[in-house]
Z-matrix of the N, CA and C atoms (Angstrom, degrees):
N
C 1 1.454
C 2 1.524 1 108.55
N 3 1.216 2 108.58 1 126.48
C 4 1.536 3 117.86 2 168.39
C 5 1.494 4 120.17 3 -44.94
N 6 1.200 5 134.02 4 151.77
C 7 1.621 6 122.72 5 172.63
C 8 1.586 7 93.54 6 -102.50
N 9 1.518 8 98.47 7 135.09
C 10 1.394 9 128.28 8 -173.31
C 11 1.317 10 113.46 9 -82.30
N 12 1.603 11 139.64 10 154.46
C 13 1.044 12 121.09 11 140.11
C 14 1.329 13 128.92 12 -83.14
N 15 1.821 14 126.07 13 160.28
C 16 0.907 15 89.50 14 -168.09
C 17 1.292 16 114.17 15 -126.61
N 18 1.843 17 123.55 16 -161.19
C 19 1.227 18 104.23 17 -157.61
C 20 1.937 19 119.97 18 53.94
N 21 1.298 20 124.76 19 42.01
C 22 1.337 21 137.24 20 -173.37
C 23 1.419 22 101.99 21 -130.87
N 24 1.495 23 97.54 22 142.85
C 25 1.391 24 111.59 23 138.40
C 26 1.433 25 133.87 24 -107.52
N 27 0.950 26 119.85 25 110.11
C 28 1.701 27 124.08 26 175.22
C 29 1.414 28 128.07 27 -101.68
N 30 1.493 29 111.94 28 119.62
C 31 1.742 30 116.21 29 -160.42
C 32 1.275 31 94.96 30 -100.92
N 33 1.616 32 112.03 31 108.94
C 34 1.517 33 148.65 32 137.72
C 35 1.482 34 114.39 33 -3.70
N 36 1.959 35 103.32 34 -60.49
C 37 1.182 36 87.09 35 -142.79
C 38 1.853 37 86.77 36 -176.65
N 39 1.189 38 111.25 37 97.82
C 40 1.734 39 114.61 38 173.69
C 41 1.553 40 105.42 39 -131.45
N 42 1.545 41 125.78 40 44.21
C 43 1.388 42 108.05 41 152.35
C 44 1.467 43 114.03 42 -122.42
N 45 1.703 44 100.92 43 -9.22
C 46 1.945 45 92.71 44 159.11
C 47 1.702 46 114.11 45 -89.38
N 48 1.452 47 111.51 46 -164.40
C 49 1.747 48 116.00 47 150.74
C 50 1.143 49 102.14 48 -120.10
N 51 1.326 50 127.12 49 133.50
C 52 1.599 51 121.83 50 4.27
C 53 1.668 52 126.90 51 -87.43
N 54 1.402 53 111.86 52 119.51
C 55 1.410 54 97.50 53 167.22
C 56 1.959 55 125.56 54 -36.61
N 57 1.320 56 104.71 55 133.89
C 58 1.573 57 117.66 56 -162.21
C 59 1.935 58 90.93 57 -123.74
N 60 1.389 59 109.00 58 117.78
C 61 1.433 60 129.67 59 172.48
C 62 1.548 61 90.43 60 -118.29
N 63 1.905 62 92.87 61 163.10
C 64 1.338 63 115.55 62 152.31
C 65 1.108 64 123.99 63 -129.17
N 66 1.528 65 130.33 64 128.44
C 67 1.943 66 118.46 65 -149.78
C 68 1.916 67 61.15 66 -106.92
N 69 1.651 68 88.09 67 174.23
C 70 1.638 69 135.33 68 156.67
C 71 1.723 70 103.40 69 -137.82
N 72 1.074 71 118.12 70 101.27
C 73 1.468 72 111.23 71 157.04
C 74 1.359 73 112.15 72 111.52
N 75 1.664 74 112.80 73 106.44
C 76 0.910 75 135.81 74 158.85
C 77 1.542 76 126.52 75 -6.90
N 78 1.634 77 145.22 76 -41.42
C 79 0.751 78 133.18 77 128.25
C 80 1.250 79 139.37 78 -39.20
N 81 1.190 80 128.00 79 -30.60
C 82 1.848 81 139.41 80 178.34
C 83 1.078 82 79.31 81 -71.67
N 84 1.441 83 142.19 82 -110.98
C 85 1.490 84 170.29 83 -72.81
C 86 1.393 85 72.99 84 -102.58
N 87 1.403 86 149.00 85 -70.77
C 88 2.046 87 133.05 86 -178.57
C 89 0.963 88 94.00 87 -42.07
N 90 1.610 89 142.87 88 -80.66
C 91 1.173 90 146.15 89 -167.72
C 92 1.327 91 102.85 90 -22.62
N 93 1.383 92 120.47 91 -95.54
C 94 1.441 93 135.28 92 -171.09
C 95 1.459 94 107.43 93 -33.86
N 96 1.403 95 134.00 94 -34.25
C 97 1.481 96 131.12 95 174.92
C 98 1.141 97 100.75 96 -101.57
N 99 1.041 98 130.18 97 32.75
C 100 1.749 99 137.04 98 155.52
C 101 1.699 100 109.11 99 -101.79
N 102 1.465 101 99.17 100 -23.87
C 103 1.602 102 107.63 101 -160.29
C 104 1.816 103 84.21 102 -93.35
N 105 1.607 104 122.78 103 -44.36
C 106 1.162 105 135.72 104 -177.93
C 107 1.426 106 121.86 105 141.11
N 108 1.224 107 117.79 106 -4.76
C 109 1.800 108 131.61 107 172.03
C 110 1.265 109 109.75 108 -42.17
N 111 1.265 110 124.30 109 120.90
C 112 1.546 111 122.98 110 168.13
C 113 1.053 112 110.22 111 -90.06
N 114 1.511 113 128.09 112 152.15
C 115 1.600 114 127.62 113 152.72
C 116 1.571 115 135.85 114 -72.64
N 117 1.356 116 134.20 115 115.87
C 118 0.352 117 157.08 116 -117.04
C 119 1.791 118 120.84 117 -131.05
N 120 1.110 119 120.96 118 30.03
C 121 2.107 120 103.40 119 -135.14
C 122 1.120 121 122.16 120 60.82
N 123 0.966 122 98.09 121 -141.93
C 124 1.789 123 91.48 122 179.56
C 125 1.797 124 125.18 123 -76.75
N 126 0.936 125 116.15 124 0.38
C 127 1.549 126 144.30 125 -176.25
C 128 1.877 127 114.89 126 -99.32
N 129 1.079 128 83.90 127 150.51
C 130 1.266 129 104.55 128 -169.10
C 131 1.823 130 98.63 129 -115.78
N 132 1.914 131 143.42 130 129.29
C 133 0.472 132 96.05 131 177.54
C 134 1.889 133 90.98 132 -146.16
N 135 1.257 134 132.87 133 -175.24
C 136 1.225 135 125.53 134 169.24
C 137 1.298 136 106.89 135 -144.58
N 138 1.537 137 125.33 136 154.44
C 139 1.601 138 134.10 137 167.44
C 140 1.390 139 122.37 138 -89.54
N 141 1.478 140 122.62 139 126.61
C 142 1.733 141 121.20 140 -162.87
C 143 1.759 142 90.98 141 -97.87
N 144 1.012 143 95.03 142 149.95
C 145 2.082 144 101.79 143 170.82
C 146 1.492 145 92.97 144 -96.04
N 147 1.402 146 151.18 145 -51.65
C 148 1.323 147 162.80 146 157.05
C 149 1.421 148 120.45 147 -143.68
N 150 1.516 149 96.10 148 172.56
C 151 1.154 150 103.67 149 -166.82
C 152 1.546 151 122.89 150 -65.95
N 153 0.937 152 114.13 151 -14.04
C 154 1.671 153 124.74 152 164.18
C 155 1.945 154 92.63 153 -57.10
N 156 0.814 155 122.24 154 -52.68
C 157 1.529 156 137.45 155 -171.07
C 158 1.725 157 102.10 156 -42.72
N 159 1.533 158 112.62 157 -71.11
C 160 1.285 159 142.00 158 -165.34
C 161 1.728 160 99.32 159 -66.77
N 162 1.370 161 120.33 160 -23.74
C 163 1.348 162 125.71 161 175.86
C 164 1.159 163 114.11 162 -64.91
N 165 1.854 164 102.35 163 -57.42
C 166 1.371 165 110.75 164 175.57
C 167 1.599 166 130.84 165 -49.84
N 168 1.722 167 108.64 166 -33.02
C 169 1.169 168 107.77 167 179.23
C 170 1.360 169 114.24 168 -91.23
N 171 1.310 170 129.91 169 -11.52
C 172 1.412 171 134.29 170 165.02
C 173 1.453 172 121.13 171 -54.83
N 174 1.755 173 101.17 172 -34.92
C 175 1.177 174 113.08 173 161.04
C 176 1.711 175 127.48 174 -51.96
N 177 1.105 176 95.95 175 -51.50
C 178 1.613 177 114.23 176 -174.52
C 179 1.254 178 102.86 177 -70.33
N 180 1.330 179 125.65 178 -31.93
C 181 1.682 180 129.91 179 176.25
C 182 1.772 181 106.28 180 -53.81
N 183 1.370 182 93.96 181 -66.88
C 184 1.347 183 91.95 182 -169.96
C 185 1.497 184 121.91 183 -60.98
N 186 1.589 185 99.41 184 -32.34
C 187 1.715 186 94.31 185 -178.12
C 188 1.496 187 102.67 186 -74.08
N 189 1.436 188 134.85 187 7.87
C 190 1.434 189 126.38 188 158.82
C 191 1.641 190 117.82 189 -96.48
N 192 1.309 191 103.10 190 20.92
C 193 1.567 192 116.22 191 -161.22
C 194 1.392 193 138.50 192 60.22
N 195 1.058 194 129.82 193 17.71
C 196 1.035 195 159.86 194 167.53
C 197 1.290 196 119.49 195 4.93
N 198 1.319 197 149.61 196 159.92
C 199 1.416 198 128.32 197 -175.38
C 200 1.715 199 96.57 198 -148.45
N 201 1.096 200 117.12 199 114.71
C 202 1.952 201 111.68 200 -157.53
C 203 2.017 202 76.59 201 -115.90
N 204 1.866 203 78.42 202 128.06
C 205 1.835 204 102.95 203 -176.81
C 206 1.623 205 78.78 204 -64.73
N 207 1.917 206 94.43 205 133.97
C 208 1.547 207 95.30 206 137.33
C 209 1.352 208 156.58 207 -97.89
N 210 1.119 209 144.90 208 130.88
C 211 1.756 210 130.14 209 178.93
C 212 1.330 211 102.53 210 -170.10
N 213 1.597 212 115.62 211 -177.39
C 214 1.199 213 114.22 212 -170.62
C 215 1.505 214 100.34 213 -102.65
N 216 1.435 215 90.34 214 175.78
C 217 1.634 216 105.65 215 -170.28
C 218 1.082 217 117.05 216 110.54
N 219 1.765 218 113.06 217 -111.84
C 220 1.589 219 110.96 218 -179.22
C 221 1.808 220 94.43 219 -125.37
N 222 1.003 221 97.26 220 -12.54
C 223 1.690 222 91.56 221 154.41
C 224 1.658 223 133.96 222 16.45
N 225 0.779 224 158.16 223 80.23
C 226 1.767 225 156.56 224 165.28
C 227 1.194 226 89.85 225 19.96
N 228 1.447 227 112.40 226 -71.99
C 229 1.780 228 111.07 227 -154.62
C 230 1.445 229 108.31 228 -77.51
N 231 1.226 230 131.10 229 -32.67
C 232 1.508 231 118.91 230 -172.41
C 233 1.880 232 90.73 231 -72.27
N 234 1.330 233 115.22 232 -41.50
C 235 1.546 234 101.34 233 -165.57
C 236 2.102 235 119.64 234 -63.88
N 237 1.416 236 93.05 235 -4.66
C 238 1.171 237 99.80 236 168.95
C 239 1.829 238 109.23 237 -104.07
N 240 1.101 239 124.57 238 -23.46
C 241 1.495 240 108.84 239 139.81
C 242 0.858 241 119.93 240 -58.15
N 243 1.059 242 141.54 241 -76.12
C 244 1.485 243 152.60 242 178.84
C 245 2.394 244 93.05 243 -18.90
N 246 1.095 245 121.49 244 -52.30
C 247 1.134 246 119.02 245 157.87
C 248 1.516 247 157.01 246 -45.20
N 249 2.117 248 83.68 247 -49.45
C 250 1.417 249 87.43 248 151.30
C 251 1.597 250 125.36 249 -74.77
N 252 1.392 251 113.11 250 -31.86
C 253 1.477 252 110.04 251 166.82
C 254 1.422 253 126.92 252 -59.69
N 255 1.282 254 119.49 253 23.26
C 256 1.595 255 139.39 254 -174.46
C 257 1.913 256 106.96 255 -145.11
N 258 1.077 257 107.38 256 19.62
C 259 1.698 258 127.62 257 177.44
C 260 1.915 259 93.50 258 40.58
N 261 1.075 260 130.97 259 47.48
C 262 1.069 261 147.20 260 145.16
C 263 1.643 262 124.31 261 -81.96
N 264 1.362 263 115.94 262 81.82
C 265 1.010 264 95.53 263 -167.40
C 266 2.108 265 109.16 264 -126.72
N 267 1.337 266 92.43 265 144.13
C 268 1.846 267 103.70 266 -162.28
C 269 1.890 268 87.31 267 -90.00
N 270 0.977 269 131.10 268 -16.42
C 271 1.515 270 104.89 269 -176.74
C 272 1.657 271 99.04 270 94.84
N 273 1.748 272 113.07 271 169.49
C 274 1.198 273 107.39 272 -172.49
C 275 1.495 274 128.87 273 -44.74
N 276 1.351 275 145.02 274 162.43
C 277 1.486 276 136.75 275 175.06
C 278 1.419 277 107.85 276 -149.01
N 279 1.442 278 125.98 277 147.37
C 280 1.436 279 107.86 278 155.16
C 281 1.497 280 124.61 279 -118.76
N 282 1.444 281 102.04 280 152.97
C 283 1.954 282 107.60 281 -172.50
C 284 1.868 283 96.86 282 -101.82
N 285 1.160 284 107.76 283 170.24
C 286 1.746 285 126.44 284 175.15
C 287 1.490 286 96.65 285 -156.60
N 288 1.437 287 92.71 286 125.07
C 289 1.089 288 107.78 287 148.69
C 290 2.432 289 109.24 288 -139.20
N 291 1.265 290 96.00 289 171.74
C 292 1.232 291 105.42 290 -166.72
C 293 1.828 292 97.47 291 -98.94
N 294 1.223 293 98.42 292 157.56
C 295 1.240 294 129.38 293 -175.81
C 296 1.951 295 109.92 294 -105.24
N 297 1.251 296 113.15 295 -33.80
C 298 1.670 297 126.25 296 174.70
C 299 1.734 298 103.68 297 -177.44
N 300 0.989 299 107.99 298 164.47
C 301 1.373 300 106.35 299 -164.41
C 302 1.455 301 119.12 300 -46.47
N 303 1.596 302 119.71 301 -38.69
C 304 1.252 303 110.75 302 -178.09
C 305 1.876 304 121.16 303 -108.70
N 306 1.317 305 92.24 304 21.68
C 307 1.545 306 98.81 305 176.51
C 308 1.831 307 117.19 306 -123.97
N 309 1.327 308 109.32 307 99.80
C 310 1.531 309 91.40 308 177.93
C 311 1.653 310 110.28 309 -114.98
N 312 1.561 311 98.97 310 163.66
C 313 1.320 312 96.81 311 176.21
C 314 1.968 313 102.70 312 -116.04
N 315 1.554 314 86.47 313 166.86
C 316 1.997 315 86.83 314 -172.11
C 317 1.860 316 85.89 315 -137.12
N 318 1.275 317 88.64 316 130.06
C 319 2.359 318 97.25 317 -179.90
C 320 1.861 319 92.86 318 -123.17
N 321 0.485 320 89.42 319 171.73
C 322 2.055 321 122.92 320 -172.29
C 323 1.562 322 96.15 321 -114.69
N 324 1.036 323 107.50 322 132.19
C 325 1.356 324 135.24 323 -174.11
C 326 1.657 325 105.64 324 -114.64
């Protein structure tokens, strides 16, 4: 297992439904089931009606600081390229990805 930061939220997974987060910390995890996120195992997760839907909560991600996994494919972070390349644009964001299991880094987008 990777070492987490903590007190974070980290989004899993926003190019299927249901969006898939991972809280750290008891405050987030109310939050997030305030917004409507169920738990899940270790996951945090919510159901989009459309993509107008999934916008809105991307929104709410980031203004909780949000940390969108990076990699390629369908990845958190490419699917928010994948956005700006559709003049959709959320304003600054940040991605994490790890360097070895217990070192990660987090950049601003």
């Amino acid at each position: 297992m990777n070492k987490m930061p903590t007190n974070s939220i980290i989004v899993i997974d926003i190019a299927g439904n249901p969006i898939k987060i991972r809280v750290l910390g008891k405050n987030l995890i109310d939050k997030m089931k305030l917004i409507g996120f169920s738990e899940a195992e270790q996951f945090m997760t919510i159901s989009v009606n459309d993509d107008q839907d999934k916008q809105r909560i991307i929104k709410i991600l980031i203004n909780e600081d949000a940390l969108f996994l990076y990699g390629h494919g369908w990845y958190p972070s490419e699917v928010m390229e994948y956005y700006k390349e559709q003049k959709i644009n959320f304003g600054k964001y940040k991605i994490i990805y790890w360097t070895d299991k217990d070192k990660y880094c987090i950049e601003e987008r």
